[in-house]
KEPA-54444 format. One line per 2 residues: number of its first residue (from 1); their letters; for each residue x, y, z of C-alpha. Coordinates in Angstrom, 3 decimals. Layout:
! KEPA-54444
NUM> a> X/Y/Z ~ ...
This chain:
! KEPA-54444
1> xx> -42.580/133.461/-78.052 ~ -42.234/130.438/-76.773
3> xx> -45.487/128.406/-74.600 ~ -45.361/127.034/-71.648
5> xx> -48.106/124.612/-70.888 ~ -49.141/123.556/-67.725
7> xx> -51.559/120.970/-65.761 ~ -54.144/121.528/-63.237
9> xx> -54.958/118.797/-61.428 ~ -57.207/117.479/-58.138
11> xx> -54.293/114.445/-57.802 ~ -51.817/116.893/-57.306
13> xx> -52.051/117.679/-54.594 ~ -49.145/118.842/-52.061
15> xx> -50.894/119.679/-48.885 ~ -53.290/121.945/-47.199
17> xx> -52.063/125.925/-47.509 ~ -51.835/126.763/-43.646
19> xx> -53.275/130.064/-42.739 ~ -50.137/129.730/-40.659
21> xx> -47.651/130.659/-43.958 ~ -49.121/134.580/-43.955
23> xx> -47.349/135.885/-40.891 ~ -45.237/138.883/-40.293
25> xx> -43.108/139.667/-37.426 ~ -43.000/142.746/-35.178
27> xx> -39.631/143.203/-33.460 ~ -38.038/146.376/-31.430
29> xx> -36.122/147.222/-34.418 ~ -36.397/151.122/-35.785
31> xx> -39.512/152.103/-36.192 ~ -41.399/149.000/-36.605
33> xx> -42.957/149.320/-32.934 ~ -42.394/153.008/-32.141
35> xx> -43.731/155.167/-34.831 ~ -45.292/152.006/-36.659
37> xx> -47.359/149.867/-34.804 ~ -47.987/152.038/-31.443
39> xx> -47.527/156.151/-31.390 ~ -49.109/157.612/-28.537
41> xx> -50.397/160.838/-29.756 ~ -50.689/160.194/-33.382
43> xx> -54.319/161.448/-34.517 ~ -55.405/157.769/-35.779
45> xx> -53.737/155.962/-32.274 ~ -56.157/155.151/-29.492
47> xx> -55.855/155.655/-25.565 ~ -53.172/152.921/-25.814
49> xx> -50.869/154.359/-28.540 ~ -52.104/151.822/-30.792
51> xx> -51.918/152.998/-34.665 ~ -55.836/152.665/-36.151
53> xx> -54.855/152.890/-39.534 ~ -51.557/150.429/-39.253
55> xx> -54.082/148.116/-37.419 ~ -56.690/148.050/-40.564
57> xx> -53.741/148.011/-43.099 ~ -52.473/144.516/-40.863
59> xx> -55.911/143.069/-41.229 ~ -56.108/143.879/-44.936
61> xx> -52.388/142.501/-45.503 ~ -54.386/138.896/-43.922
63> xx> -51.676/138.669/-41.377 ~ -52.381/135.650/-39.348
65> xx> -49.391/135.109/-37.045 ~ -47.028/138.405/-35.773
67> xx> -43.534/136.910/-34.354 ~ -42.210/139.386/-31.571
69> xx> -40.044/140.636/-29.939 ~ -37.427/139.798/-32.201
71> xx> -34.883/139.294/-34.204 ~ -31.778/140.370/-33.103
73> xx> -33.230/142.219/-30.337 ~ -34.547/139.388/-28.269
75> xx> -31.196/138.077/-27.422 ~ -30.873/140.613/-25.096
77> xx> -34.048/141.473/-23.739 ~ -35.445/140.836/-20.245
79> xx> -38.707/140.150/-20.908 ~ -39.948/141.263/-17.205
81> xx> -39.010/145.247/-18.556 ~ -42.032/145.570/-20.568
83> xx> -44.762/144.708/-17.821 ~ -46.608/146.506/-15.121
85> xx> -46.771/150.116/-14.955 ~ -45.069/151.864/-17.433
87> xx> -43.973/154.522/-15.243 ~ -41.896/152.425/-13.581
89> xx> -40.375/150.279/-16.670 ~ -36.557/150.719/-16.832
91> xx> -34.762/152.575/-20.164 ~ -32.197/149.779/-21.482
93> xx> -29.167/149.623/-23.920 ~ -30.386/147.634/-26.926
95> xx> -26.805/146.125/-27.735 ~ -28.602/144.338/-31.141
97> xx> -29.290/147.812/-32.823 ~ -27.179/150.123/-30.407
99> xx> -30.597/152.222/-29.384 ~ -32.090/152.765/-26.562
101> xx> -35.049/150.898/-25.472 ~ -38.405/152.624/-23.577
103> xx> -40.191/149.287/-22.473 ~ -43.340/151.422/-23.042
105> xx> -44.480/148.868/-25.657 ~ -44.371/145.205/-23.911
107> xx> -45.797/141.963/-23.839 ~ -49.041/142.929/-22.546
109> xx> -49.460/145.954/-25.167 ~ -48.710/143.434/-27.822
111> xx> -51.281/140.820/-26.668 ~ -53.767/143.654/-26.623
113> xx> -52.773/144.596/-30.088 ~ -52.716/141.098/-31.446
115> xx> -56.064/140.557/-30.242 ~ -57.458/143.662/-32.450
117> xx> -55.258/142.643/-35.422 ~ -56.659/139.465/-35.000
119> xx> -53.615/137.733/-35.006 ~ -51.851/134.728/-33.332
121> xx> -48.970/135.567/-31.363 ~ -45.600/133.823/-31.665
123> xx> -42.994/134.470/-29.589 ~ -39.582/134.007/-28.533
125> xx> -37.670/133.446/-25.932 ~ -33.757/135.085/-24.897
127> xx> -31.348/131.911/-25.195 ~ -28.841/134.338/-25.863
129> xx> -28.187/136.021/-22.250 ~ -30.447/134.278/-20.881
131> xx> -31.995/130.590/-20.434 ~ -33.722/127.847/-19.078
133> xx> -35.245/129.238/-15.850 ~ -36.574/133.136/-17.917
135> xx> -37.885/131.035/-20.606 ~ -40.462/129.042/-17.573
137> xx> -40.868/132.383/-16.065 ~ -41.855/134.178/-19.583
139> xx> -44.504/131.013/-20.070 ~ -45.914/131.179/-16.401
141> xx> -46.357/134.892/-16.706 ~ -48.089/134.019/-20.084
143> xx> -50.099/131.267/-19.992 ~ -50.736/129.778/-16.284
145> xx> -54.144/130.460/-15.387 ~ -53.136/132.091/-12.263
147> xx> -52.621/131.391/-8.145 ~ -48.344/132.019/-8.979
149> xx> -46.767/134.930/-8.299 ~ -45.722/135.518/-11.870
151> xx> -49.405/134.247/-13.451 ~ -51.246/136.774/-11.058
153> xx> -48.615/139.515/-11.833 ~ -50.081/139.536/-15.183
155> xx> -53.711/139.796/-14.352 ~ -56.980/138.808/-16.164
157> xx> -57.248/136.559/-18.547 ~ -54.418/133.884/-19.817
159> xx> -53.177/134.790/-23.159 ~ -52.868/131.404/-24.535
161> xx> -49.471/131.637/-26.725 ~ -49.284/128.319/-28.395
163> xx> -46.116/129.261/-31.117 ~ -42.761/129.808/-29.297
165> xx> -39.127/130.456/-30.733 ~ -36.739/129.000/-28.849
167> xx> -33.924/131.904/-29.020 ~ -33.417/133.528/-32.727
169> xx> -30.227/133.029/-34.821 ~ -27.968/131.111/-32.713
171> xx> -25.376/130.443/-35.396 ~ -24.903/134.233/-36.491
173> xx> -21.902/135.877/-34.970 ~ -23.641/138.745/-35.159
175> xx> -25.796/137.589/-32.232 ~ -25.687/138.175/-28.466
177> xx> -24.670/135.589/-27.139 ~ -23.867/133.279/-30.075
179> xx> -23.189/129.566/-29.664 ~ -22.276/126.625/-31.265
181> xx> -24.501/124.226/-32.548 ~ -23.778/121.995/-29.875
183> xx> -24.197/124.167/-26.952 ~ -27.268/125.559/-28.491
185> xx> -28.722/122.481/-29.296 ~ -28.313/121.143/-25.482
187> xx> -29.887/124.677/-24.238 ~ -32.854/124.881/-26.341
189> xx> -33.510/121.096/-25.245 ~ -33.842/121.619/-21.984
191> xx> -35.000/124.528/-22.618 ~ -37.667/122.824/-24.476
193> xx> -38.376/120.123/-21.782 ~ -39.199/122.729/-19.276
195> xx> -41.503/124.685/-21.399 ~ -43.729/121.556/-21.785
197> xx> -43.612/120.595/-18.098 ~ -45.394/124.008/-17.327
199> xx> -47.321/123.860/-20.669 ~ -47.808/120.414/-22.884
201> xx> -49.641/122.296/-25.578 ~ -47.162/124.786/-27.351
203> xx> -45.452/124.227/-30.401 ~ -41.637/124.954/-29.962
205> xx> -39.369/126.164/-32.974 ~ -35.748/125.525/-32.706
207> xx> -33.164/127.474/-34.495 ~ -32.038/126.538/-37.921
209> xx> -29.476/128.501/-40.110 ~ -29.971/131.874/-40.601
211> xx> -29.496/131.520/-43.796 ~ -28.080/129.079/-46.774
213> xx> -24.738/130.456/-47.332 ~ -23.855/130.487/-43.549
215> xx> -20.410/128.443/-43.544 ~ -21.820/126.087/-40.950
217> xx> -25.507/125.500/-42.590 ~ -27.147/122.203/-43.129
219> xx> -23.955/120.956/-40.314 ~ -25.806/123.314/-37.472
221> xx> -29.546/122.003/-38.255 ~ -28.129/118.434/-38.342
223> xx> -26.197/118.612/-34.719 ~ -29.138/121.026/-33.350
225> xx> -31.714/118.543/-34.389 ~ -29.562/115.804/-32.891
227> xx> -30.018/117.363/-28.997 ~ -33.946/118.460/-30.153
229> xx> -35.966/116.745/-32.717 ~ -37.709/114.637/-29.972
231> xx> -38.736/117.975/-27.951 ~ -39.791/120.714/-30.907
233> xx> -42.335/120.908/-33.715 ~ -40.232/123.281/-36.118
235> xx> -37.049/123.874/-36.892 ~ -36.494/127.741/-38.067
237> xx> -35.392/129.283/-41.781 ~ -34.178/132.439/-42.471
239> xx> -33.462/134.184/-45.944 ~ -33.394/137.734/-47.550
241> xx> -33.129/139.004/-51.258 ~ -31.061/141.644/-51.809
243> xx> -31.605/144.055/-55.112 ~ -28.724/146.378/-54.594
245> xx> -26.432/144.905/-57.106 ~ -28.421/145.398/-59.629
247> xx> -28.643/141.944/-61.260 ~ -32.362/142.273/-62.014
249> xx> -32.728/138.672/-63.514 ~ -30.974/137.116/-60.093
251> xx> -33.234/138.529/-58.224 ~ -36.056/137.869/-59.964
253> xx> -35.065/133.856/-59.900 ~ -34.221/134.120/-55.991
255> xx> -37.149/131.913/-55.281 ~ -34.539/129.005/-56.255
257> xx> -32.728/129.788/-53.545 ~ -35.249/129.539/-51.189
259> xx> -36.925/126.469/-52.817 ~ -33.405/124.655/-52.202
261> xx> -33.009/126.176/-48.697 ~ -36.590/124.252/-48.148
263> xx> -35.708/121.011/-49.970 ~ -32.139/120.994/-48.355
265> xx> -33.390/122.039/-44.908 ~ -36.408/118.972/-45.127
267> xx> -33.599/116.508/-46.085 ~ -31.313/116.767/-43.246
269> xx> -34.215/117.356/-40.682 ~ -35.356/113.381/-42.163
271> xx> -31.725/112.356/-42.176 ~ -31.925/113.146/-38.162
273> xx> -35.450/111.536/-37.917 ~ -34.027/108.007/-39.465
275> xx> -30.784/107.866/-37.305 ~ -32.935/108.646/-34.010
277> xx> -35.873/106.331/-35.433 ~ -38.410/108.891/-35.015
279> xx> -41.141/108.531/-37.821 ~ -42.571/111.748/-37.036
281> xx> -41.615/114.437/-40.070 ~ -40.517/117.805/-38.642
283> xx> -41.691/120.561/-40.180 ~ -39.946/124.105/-40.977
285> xx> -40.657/127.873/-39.747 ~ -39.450/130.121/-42.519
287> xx> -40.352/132.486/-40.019 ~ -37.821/135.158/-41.679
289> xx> -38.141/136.146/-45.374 ~ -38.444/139.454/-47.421
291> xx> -36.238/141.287/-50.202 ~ -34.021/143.433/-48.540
293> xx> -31.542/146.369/-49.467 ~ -29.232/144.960/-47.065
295> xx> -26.116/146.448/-49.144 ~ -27.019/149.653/-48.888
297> xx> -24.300/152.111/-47.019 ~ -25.574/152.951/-43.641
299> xx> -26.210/156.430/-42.832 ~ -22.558/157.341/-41.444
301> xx> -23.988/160.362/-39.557 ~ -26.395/158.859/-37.519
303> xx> -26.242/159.170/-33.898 ~ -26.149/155.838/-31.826
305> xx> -27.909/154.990/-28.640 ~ -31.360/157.024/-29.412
307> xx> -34.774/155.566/-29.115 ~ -36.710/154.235/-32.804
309> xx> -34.037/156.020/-35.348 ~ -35.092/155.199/-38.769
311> xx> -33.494/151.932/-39.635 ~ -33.549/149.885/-42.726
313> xx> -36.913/151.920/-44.369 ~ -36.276/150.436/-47.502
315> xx> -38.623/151.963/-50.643 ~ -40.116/148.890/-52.799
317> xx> -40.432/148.391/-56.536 ~ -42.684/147.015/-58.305
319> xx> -39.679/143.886/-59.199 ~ -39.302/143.604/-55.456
321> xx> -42.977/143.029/-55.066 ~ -42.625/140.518/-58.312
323> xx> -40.304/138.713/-56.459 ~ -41.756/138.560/-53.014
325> xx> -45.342/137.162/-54.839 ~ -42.845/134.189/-56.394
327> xx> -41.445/133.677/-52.566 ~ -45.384/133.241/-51.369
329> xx> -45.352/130.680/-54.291 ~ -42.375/128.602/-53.220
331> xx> -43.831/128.654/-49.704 ~ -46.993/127.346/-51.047
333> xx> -44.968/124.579/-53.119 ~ -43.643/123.261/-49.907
335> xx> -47.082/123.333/-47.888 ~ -46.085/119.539/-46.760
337> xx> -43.154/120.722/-44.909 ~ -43.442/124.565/-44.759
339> xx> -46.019/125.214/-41.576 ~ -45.261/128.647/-40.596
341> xx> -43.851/131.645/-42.032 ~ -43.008/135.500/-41.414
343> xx> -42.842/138.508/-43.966 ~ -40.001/140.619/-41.645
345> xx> -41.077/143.157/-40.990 ~ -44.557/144.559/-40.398
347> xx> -44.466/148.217/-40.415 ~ -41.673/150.718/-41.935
349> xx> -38.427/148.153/-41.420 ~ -37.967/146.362/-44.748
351> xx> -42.174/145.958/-44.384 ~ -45.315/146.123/-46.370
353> xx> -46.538/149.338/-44.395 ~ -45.112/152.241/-44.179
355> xx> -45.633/154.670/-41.786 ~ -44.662/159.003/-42.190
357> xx> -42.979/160.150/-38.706 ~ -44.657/163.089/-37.048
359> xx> -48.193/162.178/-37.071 ~ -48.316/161.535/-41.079
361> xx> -50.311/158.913/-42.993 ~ -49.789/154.997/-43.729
363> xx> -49.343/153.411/-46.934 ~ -48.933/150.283/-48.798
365> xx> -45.902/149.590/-49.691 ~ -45.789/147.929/-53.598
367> xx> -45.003/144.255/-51.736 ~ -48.003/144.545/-50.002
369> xx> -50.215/143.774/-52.789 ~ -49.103/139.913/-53.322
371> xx> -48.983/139.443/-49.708 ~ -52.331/140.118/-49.218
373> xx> -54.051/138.800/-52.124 ~ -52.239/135.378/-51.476
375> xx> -53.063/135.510/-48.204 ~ -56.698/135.960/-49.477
377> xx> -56.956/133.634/-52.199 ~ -54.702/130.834/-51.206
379> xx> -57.658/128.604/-49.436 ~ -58.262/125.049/-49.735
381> xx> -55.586/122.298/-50.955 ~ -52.379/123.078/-52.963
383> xx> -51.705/121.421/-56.150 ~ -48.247/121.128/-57.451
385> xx> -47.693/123.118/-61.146 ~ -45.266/121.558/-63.192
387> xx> -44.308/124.167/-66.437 ~ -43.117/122.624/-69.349
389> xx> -41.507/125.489/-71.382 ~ -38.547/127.798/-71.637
391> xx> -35.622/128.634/-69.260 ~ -32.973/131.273/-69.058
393> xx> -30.173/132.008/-67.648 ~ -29.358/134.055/-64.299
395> xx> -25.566/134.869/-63.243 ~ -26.233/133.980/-59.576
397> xx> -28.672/130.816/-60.191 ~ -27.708/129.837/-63.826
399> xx> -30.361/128.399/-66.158 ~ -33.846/129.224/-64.395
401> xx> -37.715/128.140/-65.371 ~ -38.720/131.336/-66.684
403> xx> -42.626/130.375/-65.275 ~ -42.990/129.344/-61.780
405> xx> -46.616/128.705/-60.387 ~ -48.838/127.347/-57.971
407> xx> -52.404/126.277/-57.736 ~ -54.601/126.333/-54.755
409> xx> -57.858/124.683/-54.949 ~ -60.807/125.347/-52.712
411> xx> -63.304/122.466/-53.330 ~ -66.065/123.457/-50.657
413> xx> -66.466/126.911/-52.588 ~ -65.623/125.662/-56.014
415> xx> -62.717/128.132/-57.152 ~ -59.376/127.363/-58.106
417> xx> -56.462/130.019/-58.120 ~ -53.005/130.115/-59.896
419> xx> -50.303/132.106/-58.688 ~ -47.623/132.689/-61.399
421> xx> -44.153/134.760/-62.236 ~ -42.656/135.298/-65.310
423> xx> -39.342/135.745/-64.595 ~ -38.238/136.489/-68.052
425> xx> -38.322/139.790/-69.829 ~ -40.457/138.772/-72.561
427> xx> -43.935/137.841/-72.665 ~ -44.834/134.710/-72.322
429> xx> -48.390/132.622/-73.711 ~ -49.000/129.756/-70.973
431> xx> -51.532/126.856/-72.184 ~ -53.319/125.872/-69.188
433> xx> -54.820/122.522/-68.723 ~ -57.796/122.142/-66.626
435> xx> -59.523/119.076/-67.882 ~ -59.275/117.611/-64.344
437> xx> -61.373/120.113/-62.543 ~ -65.003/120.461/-62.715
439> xx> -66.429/122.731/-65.801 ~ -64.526/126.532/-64.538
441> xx> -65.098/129.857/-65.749 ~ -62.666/132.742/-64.687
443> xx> -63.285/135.158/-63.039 ~ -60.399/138.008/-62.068
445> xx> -56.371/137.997/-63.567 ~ -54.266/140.356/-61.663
447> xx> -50.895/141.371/-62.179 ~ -47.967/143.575/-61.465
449> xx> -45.614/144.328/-63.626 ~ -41.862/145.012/-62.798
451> xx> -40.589/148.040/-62.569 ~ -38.714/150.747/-60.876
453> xx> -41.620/152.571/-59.565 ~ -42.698/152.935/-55.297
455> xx> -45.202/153.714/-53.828 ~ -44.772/156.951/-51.172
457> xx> -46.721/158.778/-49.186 ~ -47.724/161.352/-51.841
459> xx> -48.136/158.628/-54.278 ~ -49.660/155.480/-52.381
461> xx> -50.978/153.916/-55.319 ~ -48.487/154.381/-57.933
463> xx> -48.160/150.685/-58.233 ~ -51.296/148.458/-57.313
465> xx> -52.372/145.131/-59.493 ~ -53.732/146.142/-62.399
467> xx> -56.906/144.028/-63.685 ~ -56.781/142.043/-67.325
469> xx> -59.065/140.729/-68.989 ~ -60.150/136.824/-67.650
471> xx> -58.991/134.263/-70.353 ~ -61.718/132.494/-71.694
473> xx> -62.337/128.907/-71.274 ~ -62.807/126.042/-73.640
475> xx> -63.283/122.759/-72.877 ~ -61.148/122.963/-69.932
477> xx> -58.142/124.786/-71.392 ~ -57.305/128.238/-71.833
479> xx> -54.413/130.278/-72.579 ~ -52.981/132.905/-70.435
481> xx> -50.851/135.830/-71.709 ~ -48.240/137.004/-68.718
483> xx> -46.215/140.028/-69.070 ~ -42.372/139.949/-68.539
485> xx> -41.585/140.228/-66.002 ~ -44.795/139.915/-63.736
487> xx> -46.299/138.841/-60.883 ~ -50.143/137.391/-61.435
489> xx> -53.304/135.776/-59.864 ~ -56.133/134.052/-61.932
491> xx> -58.895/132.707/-60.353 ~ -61.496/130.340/-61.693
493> xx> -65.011/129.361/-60.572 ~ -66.867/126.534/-60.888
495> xx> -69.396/127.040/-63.749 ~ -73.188/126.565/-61.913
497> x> -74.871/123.217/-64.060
């Protein structure tokens, strides 16, 4: 076996990790909302419908921003159909995912269950059937302390929404509404322009590619950003991971995809920033990432236009939650650039919770585990992990690091955390190098090993982190042993003087 060595050091440091990169998005897809977040009538809901136990799950995931309503779905949807009394909200086609939509869960049920996740909210806005004038109304209705007609519709309190999408997807075909880049980037400026009139503090995200391999990415940020950079704070990122073909050591390297995605995404945002002479460095919300069995046959019997049919409930393995720990890393490897993110989706679509239908239990899903133990650990500054040690070669990637790692540092409570994958099938010794750092003692290694198993309902904990023993360390080194393949956290603590 060959070692990898790697240095830990305070100078290397990449940026702050913003409790901003552990979000999740809720959108009116399946059975994310109905039957996952809110179920009036289930035995752990409360007088609202809101799911008790999917609520504690979300808090123990460390969610800290929910996107909503969408996806897909928000193209579409008239935001005005999910407030006031629900009696009297309307039933809708839901053209994005031919169902039909009950408006019982709204903007106002999700503010109330944000606030008990204890969550910020981040929403967007229909630039695909709709524009300029819904978006103000959508903000008013929101934020304006009251004395309007649309601020005083809402009642009470204002809810304060500082994170805004500005449409979602634009450059898919598959949207409603699709554009080009052009006529999306002139609609999301004014757009944007308006939104600030009624409310100078929000951060706006315009839409990037929805992913690397669209024909027209890198082209569509660069015009987009042309009509926008002066107006938004973000521009977005979208990518998924899919298993189905079986090409285990692809997927296991798909972090390289996204870590280009970032790097190429970063580039062409500055390349816009130097031809407008702006010095001011946009930053990117990868508010769209998970593995996902998107080649999977659809069920050719179901029925369409019904309300919350089971869609996309993928099962995860213990290699999908291996590979979703090394997409938290590659987030955290970009924490200068990278200032928001969403895990899609929250509950039961392609999520880290699953909920049974008919009143049954919640669960963990295996990709849960990373999530929230990154989410936990990942405190203080990030320092950049450069391995110096074998590769190997993928079909989709070629030759790949077979380590990749992160460090986060908090120096106020004197720990230190690495986060690190072995993508390779064998085991591998790393020689870690922590001469830099005050005298550290660890504390906890974690890990979770690939593998075919799930976790279910009747077997929730068939795959949770399983603890090793902490390395020892010697004059600020220490060697760690990582399985292949294997997701893993070690954390460190200052040693008291």
């Amino acid at each position: 076996m060959q070692t990898t060595t790697i240095v830990i050091d305070p100078a290397f440091r990449i940026g702050e990790a913003d409790r901003r990169l552990f979000g999740s998005f809720v959108e009116h897809l399946g059975r994310c909302v109905y039957g996952g977040v809110f179920e009036p009538g289930h035995p752990a809901a409360d007088a609202t419908g809101l799911r008790g136990d999917v609520l504690a799950l979300t808090r123990e995931l460390g969610v800290t921003v929910v996107r909503y309503p969408g996806g897909n779905f928000v193209s579409g949807y008239r935001w005005e159909d999910g407030v006031g009394p629900v009696a009297e909200r309307p039933r809708r086609l839901d053209l994005a995912w031919k169902t039909i939509e009950t408006n019982a869960f709204g903007l106002d049920e999700f503010m109330t269950w944000a606030r008990l996740a204890g969550v910020e909210p981040m929403m967007a806005v229909n630039l695909g059937t709709r524009g300029v004038q819904e978006a103000c109304d959508l903000l008013e209705y929101a934020n304006h302390p009251g004395g309007t007609a649309l601020s005083d519709r809402r009642g009470g309190d204002p809810y304060g929404i500082r994170l805004w999408c500005l449409g979602n997807e634009m450059d898919g075909p598959w949207q409603i509404g699709h554009k080009t880049a052009a006529e999306y980037g002139r609609l999301a400026a004014e757009t944007a322009r308006a939104m600030k009139l009624i409310d100078p503090s929000v951060s706006l995200v315009a839409c990037g590619s929805s992913g690397r391999g669209m024909p027209t990415f890198a082209a569509w940020e660069a015009t987009v950003l042309e009509h926008t950079y002066e107006h938004v704070d973000y521009i977005s990122a979208h990518a998924y991971y899919d298993p189905t073909d079986g090409d285990r050591p692809s997927l296991l390297a798909s972090a390289v995809d996204m870590d280009l995605f970032i790097t190429d995404v970063a580039a062409t945002a500055d390349h816009v920033a130097a031809r407008l002479r702006i010095p001011r460095r946009l930053k990117i919300a990868f508010d769209e990432w998970n593995v996902w069995y998107m080649s999977r046959p659809a069920d050719p019997d179901r029925p369409g236009w019904t309300t919350a049919p089971p869609l996309l409930e993928d099962d995860y393995t213990a290699t999908d939650a291996v590979v979703v720990g090394d997409l938290l890393i590659t987030l955290l490897r970009h924490a200068d650039r990278v200032g928001v993110a969403c895990q899609a989706q929250l509950a039961n679509v392609i999520a880290p919770i699953r909920t049974a239908p008919g009143g049954g239990p919640a669960w963990r899903q295996t990709i849960f585990h990373p999530f929230a133990l990154t989410a936990a650990h990942a405190r203080g500054t990030v320092l950049r992990v450069e391995p110096t040690g074998p590769s190997h070669d993928t079909r989709r990637y070629g030759e790949v690091p077979s380590l990749s790692a992160v460090a986060v540092h908090d120096e106020e409570r004197g720990e230190l955390t690495l986060f690190a994958v072995n993508r390779s099938d064998t085991d591998l010794p790393v020689d870690v190098d922590l001469r830099g750092l005050p005298a550290m003692r660890a504390v906890e290694h974690l890990t979770i090993a690939a593998g075919d198993a799930v976790n279910t309902a009747d077997s929730p904990e068939a795959v949770t982190p399983t603890s090793r023993p902490a390395p020892p360390t010697d004059a600020g080194r220490c060697t760690l042993h990582l399985p292949g393949p294997s997701w893993n956290v070690i954390r460190w603590s200052m040693e008291k003087m």
